[in-house]
TORTI-73220 format. One line per 8 residues: their letters; for each residue x, y, z of N, C-alpha, C, O. Coordinates in steps of 0.1 Angstrom, whole numbers, plus 5000, padded with zeros to 4 digits. Example, Ala and Ser with C-alpha at 12.3 -4.5 7.8 and 13.67 -1.06 7.14 Angstrom:
<sites>
AS> 5132:4943:5078:5123:4955:5078:5132:4967:5078:5142:4967:5085 ~ 5128:4978:5071:5137:4989:5071:5129:5000:5079:5134:5011:5080 $
</sites>
This chain:
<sites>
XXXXXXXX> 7669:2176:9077:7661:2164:9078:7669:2154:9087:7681:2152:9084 ~ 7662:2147:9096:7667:2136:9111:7664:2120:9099:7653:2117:9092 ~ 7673:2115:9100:7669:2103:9099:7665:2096:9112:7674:2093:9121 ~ 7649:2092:9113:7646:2084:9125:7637:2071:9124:7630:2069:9114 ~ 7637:2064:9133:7636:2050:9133:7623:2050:9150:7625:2053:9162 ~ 7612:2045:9142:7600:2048:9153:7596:2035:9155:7594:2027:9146 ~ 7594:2032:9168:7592:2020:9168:7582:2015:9180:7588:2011:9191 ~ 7566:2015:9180:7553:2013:9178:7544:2023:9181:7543:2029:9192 $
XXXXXXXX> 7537:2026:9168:7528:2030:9159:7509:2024:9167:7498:2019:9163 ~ 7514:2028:9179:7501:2027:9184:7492:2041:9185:7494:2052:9180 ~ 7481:2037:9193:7472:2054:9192:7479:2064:9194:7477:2073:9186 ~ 7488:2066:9203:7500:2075:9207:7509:2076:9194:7510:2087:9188 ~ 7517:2065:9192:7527:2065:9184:7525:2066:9168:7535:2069:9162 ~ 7515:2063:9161:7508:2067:9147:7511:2079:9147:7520:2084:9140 ~ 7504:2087:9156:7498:2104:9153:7512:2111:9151:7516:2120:9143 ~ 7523:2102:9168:7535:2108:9168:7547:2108:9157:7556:2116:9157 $
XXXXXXXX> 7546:2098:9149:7556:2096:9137:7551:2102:9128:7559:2103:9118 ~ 7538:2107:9126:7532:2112:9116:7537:2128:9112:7538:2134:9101 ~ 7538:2132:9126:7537:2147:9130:7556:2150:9124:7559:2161:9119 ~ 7566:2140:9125:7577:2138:9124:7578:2142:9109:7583:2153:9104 ~ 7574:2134:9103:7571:2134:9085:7568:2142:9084:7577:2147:9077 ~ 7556:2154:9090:7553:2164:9084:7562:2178:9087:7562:2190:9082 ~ 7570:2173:9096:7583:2185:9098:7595:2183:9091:7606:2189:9091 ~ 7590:2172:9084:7600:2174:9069:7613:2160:9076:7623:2157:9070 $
XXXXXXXX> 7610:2156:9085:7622:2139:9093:7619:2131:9080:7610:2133:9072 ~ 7628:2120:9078:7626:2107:9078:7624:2096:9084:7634:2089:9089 ~ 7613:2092:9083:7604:2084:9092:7605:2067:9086:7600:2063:9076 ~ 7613:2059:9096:7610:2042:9088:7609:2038:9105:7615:2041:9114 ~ 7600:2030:9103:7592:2025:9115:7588:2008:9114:7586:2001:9105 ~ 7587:2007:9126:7577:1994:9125:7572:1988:9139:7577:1989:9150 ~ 7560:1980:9135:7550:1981:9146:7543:1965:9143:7540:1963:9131 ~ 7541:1957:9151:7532:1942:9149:7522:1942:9139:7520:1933:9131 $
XXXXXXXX> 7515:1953:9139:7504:1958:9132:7505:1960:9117:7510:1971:9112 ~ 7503:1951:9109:7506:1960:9095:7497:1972:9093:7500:1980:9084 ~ 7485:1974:9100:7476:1983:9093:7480:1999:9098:7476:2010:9093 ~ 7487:1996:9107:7494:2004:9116:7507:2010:9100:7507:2020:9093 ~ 7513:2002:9100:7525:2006:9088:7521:2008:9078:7530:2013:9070 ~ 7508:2006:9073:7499:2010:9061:7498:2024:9066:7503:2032:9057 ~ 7495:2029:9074:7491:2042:9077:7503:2053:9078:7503:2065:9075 ~ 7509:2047:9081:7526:2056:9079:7530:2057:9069:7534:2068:9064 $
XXXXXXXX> 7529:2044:9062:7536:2046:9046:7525:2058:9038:7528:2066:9029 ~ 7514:2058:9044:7501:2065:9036:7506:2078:9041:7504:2087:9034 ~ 7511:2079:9050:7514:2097:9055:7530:2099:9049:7535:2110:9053 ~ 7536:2095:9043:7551:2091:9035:7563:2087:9044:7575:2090:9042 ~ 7557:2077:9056:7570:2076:9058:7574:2056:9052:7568:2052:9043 ~ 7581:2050:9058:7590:2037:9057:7582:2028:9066:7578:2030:9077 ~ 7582:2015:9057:7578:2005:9067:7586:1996:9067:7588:1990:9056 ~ 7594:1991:9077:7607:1982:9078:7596:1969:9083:7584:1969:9086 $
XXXXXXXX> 7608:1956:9083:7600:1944:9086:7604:1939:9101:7599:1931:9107 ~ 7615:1948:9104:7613:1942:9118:7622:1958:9127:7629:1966:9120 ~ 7621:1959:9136:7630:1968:9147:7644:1969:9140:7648:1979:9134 ~ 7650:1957:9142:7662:1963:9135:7669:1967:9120:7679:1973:9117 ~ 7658:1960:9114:7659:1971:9101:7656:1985:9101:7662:1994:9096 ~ 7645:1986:9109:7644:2004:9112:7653:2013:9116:7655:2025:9116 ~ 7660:2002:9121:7673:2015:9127:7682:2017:9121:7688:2028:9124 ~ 7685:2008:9110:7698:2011:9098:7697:2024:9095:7687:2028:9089 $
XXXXXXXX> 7708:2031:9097:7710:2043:9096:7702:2053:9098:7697:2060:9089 ~ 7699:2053:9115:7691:2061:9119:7697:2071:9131:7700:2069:9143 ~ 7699:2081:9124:7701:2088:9136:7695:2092:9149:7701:2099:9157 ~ 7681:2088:9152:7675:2087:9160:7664:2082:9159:7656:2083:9149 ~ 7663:2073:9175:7653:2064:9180:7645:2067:9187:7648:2073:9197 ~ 7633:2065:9185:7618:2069:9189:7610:2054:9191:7606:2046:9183 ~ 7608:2054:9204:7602:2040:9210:7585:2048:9219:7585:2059:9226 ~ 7576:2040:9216:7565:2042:9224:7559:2031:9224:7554:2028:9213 $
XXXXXXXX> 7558:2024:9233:7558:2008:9235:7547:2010:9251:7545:2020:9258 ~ 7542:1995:9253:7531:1994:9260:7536:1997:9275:7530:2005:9283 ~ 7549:1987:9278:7552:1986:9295:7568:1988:9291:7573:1990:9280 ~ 7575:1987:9307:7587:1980:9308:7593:1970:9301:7601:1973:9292 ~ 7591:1960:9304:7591:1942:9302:7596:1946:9286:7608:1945:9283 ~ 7586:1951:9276:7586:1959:9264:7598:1968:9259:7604:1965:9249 ~ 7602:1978:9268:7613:1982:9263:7625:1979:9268:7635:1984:9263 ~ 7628:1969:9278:7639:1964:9279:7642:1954:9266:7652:1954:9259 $
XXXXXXXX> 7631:1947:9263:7634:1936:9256:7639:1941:9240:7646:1934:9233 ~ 7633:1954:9237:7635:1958:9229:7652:1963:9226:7659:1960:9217 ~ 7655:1969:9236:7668:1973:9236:7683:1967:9242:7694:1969:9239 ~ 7676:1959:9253:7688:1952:9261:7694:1937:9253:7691:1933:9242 ~ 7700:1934:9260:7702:1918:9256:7709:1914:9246:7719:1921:9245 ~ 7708:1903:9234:7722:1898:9230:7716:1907:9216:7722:1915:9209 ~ 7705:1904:9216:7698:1909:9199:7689:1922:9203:7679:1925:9195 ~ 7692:1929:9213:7684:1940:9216:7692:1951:9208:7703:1948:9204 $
XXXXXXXX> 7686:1964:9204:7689:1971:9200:7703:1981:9195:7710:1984:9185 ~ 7703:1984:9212:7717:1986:9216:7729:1983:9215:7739:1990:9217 ~ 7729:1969:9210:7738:1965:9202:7742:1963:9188:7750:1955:9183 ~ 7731:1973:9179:7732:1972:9166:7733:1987:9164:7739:1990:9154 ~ 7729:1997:9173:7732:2008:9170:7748:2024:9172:7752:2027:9184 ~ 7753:2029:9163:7765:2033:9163:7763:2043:9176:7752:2049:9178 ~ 7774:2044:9184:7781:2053:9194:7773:2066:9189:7770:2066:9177 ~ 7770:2074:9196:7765:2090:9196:7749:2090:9190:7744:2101:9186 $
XXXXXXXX> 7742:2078:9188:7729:2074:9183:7719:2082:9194:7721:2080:9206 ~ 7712:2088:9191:7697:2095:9202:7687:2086:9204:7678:2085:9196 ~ 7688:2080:9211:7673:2070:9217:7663:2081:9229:7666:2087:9240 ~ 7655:2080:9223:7642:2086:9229:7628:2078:9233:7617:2078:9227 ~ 7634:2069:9246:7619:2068:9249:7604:2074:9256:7603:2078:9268 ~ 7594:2073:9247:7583:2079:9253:7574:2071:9260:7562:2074:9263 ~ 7580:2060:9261:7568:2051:9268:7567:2050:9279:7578:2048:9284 ~ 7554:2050:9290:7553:2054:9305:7559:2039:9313:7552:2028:9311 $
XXXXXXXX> 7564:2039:9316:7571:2029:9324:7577:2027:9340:7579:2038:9346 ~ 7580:2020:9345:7588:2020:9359:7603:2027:9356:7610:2026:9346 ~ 7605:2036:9370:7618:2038:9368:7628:2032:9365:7635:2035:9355 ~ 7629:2022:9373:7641:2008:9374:7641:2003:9360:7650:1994:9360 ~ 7638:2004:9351:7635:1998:9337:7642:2010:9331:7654:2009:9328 ~ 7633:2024:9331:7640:2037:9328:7657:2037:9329:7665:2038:9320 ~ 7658:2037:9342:7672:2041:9343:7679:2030:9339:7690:2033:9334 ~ 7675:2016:9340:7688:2006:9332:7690:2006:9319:7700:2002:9313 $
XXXXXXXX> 7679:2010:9315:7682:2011:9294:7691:2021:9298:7702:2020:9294 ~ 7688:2029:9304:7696:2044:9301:7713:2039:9303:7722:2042:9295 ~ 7713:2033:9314:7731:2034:9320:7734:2022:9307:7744:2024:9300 ~ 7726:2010:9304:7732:2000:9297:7735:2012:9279:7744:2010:9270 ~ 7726:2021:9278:7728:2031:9262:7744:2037:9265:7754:2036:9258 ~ 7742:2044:9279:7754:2052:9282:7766:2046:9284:7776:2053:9286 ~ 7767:2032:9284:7777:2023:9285:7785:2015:9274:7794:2007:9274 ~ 7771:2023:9256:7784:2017:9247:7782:2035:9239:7784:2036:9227 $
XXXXXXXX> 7779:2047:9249:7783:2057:9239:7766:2062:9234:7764:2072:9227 ~ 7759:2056:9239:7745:2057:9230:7740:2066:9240:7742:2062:9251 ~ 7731:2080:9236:7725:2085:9240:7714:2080:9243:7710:2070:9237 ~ 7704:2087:9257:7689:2080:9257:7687:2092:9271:7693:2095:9281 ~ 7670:2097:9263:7663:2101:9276:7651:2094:9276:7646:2090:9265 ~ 7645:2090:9292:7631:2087:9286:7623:2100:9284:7628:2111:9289 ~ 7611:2100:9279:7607:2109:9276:7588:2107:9275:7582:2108:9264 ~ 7583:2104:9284:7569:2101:9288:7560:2114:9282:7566:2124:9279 $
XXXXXXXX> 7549:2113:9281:7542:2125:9274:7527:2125:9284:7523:2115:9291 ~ 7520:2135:9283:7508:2144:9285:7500:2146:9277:7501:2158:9273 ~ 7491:2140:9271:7484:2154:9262:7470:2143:9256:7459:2146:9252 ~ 7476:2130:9258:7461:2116:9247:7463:2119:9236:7470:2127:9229 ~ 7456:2112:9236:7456:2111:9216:7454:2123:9208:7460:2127:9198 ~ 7447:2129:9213:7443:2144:9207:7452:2155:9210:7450:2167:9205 ~ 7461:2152:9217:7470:2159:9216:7485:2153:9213:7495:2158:9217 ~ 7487:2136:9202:7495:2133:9198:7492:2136:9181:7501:2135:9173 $
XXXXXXXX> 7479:2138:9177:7476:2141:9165:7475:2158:9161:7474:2162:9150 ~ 7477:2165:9173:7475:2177:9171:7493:2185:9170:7498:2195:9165 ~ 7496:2178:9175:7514:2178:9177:7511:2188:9187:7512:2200:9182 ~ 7505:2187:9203:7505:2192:9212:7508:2188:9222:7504:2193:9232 ~ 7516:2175:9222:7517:2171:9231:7530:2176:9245:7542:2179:9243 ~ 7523:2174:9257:7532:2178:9265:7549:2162:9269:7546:2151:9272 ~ 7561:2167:9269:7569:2159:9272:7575:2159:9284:7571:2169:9289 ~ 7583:2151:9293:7585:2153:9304:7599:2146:9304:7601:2134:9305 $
XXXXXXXX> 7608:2154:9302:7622:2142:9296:7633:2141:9310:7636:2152:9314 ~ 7638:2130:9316:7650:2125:9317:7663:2118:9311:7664:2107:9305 ~ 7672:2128:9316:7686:2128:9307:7694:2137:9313:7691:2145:9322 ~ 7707:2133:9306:7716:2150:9309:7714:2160:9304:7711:2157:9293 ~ 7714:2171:9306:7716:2181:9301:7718:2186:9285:7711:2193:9278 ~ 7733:2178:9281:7735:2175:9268:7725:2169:9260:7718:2176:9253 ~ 7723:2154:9262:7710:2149:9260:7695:2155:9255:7689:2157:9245 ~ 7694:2158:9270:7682:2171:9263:7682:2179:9253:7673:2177:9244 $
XXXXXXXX> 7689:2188:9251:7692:2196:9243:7690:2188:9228:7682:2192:9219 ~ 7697:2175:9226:7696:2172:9214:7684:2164:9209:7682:2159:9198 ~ 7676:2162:9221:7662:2155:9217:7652:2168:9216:7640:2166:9214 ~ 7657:2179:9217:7643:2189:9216:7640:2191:9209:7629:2195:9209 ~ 7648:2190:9194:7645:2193:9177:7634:2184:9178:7622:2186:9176 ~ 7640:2174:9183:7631:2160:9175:7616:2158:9185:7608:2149:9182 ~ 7616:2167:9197:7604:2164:9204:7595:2176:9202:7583:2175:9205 ~ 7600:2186:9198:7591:2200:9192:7586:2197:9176:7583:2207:9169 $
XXXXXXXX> 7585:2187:9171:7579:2183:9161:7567:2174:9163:7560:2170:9153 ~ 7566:2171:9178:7557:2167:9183:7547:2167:9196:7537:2160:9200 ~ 7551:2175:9199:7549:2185:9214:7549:2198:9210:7553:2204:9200 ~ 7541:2205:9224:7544:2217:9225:7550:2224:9239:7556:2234:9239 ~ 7547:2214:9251:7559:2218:9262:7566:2207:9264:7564:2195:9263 ~ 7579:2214:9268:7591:2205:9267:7596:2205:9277:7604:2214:9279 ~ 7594:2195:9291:7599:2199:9303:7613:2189:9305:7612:2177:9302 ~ 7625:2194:9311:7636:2185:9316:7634:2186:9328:7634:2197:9333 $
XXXXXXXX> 7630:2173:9337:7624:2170:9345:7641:2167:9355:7643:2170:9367 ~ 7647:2163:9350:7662:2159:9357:7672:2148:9348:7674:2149:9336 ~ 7678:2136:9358:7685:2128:9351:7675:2118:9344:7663:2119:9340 ~ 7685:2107:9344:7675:2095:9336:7666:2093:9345:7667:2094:9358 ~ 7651:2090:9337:7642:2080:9348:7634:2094:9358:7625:2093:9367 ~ 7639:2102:9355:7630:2113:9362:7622:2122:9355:7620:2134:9359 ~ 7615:2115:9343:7606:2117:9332:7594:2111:9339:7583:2116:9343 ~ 7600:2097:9340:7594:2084:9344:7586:2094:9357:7574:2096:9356 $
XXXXXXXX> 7593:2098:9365:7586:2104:9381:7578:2111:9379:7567:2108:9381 ~ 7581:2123:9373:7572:2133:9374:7556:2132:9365:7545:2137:9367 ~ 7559:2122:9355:7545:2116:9351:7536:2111:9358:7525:2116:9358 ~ 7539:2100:9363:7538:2093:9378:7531:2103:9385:7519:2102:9385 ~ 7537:2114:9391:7530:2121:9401:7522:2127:9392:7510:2127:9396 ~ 7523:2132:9382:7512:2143:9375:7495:2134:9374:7484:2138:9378 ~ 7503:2118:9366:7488:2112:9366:7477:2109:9379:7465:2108:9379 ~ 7487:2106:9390:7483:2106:9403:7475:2117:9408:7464:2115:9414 $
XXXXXXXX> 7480:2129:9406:7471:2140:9412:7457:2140:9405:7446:2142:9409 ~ 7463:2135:9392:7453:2137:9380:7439:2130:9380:7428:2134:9376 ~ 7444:2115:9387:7434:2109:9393:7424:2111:9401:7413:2108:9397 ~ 7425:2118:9415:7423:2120:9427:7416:2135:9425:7407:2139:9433 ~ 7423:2142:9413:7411:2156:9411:7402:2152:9404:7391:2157:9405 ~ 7403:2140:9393:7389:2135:9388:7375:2128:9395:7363:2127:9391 ~ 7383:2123:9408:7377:2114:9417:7368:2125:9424:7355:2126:9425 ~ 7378:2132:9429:7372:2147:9439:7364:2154:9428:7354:2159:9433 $
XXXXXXXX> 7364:2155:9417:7356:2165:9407:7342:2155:9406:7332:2161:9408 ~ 7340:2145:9404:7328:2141:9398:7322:2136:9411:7310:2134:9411 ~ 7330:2132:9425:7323:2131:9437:7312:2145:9442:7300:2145:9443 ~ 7321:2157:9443:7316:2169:9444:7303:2175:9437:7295:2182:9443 ~ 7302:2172:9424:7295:2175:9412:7282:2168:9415:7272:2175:9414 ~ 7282:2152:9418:7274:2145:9419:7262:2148:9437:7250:2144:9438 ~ 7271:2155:9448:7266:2163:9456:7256:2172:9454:7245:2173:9458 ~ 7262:2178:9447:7254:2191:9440:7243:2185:9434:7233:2185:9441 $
XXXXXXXX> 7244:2179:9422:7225:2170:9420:7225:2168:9428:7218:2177:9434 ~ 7228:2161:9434:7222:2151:9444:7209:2163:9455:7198:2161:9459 ~ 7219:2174:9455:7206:2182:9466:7204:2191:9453:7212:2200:9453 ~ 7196:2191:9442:7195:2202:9436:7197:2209:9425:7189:2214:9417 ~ 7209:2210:9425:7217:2221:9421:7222:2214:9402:7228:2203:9402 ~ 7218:2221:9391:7226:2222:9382:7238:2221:9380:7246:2229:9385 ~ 7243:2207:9370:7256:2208:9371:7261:2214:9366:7272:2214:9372 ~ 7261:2224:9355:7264:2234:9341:7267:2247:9355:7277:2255:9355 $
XXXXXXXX> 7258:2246:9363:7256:2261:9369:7267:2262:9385:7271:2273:9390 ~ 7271:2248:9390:7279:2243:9396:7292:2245:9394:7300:2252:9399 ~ 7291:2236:9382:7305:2235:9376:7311:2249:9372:7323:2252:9376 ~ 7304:2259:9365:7306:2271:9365:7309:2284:9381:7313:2295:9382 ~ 7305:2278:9387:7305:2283:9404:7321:2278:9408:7330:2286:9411 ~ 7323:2267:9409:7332:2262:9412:7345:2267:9406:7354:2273:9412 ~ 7345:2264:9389:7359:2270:9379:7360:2282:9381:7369:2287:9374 ~ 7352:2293:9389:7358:2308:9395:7364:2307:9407:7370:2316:9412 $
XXXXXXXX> 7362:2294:9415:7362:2297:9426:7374:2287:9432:7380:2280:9425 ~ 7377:2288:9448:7387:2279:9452:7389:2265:9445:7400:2259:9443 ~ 7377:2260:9441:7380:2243:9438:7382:2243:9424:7379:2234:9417 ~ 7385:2251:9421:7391:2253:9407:7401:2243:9400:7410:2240:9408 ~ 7401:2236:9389:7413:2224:9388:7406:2217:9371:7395:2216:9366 ~ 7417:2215:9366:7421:2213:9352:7410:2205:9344:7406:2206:9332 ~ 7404:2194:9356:7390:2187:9351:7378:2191:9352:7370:2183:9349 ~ 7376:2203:9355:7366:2216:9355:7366:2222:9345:7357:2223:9337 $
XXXXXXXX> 7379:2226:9344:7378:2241:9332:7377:2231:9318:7368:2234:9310 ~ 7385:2220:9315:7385:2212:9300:7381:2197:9297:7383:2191:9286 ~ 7374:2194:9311:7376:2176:9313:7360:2175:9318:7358:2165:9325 ~ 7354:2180:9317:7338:2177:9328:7337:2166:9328:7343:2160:9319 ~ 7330:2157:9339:7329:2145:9335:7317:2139:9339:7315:2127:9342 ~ 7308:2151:9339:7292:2150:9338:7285:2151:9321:7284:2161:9314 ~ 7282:2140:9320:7275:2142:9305:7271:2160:9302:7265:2167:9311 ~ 7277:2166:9285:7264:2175:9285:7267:2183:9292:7257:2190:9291 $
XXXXXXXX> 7273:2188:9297:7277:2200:9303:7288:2207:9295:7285:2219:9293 ~ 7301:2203:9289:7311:2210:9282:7311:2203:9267:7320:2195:9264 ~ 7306:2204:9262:7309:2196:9247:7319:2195:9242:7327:2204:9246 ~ 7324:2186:9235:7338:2177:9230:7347:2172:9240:7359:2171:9238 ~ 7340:2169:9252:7346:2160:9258:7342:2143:9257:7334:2139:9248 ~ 7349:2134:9267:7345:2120:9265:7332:2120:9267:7325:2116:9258 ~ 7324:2126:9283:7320:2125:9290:7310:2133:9279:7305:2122:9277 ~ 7305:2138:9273:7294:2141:9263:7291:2133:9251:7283:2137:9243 $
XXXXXXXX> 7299:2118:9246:7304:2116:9236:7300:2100:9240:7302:2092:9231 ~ 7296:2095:9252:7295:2081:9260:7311:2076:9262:7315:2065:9257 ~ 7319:2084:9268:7328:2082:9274:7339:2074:9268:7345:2065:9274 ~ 7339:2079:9253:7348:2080:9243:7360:2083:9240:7361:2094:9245 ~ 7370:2079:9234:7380:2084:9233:7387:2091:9247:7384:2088:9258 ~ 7397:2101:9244:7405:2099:9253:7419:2092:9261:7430:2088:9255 ~ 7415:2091:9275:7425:2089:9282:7421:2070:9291:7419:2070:9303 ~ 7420:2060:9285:7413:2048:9285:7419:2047:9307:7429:2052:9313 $
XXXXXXXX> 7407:2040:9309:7407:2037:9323:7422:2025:9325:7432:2027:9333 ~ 7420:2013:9316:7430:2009:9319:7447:2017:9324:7453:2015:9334 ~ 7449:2025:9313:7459:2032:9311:7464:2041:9326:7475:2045:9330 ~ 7448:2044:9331:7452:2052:9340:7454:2042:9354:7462:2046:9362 ~ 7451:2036:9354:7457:2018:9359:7469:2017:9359:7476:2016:9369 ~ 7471:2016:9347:7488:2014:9347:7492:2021:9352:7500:2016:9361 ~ 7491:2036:9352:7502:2043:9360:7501:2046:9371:7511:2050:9378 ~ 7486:2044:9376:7483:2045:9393:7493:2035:9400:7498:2037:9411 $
XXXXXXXX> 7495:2022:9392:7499:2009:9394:7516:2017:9398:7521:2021:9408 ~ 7519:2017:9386:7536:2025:9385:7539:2036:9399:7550:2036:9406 ~ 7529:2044:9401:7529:2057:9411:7531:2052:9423:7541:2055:9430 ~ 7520:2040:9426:7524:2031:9442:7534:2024:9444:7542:2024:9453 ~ 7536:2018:9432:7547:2015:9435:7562:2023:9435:7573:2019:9439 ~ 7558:2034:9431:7571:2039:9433:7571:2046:9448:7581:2048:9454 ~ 7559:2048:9454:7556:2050:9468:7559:2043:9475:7561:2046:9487 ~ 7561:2035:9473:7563:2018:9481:7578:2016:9484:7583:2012:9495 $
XXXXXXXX> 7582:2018:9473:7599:2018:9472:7601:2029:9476:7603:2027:9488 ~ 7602:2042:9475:7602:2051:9485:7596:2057:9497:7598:2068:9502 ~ 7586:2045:9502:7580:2047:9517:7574:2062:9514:7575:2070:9523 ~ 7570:2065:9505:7559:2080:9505:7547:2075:9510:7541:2064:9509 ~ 7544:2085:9517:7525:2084:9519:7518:2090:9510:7517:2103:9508 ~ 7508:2077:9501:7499:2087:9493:7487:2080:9495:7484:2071:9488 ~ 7479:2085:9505:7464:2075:9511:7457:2082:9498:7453:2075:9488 ~ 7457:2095:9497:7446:2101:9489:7447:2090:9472:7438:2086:9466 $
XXXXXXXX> 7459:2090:9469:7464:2080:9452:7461:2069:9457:7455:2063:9449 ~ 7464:2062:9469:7457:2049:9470:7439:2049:9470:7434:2039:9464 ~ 7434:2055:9473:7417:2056:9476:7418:2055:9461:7415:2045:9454 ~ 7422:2070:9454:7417:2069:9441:7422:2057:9427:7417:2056:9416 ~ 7436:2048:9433:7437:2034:9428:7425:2027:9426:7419:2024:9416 ~ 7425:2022:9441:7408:2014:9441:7396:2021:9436:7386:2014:9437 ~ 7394:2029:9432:7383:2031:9428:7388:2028:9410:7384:2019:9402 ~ 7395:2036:9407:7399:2031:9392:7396:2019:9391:7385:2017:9385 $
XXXXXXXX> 7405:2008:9398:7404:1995:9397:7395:1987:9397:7394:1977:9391 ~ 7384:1993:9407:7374:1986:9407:7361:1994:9396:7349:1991:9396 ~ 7367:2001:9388:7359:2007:9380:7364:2000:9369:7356:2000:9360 ~ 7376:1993:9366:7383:1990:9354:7375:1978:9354:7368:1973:9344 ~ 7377:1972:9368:7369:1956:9367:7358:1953:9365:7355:1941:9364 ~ 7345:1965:9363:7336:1964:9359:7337:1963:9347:7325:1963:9343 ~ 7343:1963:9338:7343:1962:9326:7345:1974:9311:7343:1973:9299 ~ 7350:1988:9325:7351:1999:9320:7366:2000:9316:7369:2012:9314 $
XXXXXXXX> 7375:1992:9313:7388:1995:9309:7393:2002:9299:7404:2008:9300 ~ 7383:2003:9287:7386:2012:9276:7379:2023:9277:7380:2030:9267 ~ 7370:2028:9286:7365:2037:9281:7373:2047:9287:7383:2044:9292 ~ 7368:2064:9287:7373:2069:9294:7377:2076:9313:7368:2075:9321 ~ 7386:2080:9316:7386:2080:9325:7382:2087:9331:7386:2089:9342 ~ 7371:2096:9326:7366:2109:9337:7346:2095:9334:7334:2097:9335 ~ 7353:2086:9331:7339:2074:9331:7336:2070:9347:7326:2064:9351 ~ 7347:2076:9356:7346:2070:9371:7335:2077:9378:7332:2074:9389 $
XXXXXXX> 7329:2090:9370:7318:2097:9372:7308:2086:9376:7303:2090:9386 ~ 7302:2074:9370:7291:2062:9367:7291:2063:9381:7282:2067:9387 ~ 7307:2056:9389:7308:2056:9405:7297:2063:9413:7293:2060:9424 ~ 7295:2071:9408:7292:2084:9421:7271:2087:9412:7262:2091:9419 ~ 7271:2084:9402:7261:2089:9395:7249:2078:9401:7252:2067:9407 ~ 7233:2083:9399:7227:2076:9404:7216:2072:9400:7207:2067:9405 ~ 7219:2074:9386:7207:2074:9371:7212:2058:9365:7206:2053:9355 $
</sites>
């Protein structure tokens, strides 16, 4: 048993402290939300009154927090974290954020002795309650190694992506692509009605064939065609539009700072954005289907 210290118990982060408890950890947490720490203590773990009571004697730190801005503040500074916690402590963050944020918690942890990888995830909610979620960790070597106990109690692939802050990247690119085949999937799809053609019988043509891709075989995002997805469900649950905002946001800019060309992640930005601005921010994101639909 890990003594660990989790710190916010949002859609992501409930399911993921939960999953901890049930691999036998100890879990003391805390989150703005009391109803949020109602729900932890109901699955047996700890509800502390503020962040740094959570960490008293914690051998490891588990952060999933909204932005950057967020986890610096949490960790840096006179009353930030890092300075309440002992030398050889595991800090694990999983929250999607800018590199430059990534890598400075990291060197400021590695600079009094404190371990830290970021550690960004794949999978939504349904795959933070199912303890399937995918991880993407930056760190050393060492590092890694001693965050995998504690991330296979809540995942199921475990990628070391590189050093610090290169969790951060490869999320970045993954949601980017991720975008741009949803954009291209329900443009395509919507072709197809458009002259005719069945989307069930389409969509099925297509997942044998070249245009084959991940929002085909498990993500449709034509009502009614695959059941238990968003997109049968009024574009429910899921992976929220905003969210994918944020990280389109994160992806350009990290394009920007490295002069990449990504026309195709910029097209599919603006359409997000201007799908978010319609007032679609929570719902889901294979919702950008509406775009292209003509019903």
């Amino acid at each position: 048993m890990t003594n660990i210290a989790f710190i916010g118990l949002g859609n992501m982060g409930g399911p993921m402290a939960a999953n901890l408890i049930k691999a036998g950890h100890q879990v003391t947490a805390f989150d703005l939300v009391p109803a949020a720490l109602a729900t932890l203590v109901a699955n047996g773990g700890r509800a502390a009154e503020s962040a740094a009571a959570a960490v008293v004697g914690a051998e490891v730190v588990v952060s999933m927090l909204p932005a950057g801005q967020h986890v610096a503040a949490l960790y840096t500074g006179a009353e930030g974290l890092l300075s309440l916690l002992p030398a050889d402590t595991l800090v694990v963050d999983s929250s999607t954020i800018d590199v430059a944020t990534a890598q400075a918690v990291g060197a400021a942890a590695a600079a009094q002795g404190i371990r830290f990888v970021d550690a960004p995830v794949s999978g939504g909610v349904t795959g933070a309650q199912a303890g399937t979620l995918s991880f993407i960790v930056g760190g050393s070597g060492a590092d890694f190694a001693a965050a995998q106990p504690i991330l296979q109690a809540m995942g199921k692939n475990i990628f070391h992506a590189g050093a610090t802050g290169a969790g951060q990247i490869a999320k970045m690119c993954n949601n980017m692509l991720l975008s741009i085949l949803m954009t291209g999937t329900a443009e395509a799809l919507q072709l197809g009605i458009d002259n005719g053609l069945d989307p069930q019988v389409l969509s099925d043509i297509m997942v044998k064939s070249s245009g084959r891709n991940w929002t085909l075989e498990v993500y449709n995002p034509v009502p009614d065609v695959m059941p238990n997805t968003p997109a049968s469900n009024g574009y429910k649950g899921g992976f929220m539009v905003d969210l994918m905002n944020k990280d389109l946001g994160l992806a350009l800019g990290a394009a920007h700072a490295g002069q990449s060309k990504v026309p195709m992640g910029e097209q599919a930005a603006a359409l997000f954005a201007a799908h978010g601005e319609e007032g679609n921010g929570s719902m889901d994101f294979s919702s950008i289907y509406q775009y292209y639909h003509k019903g």
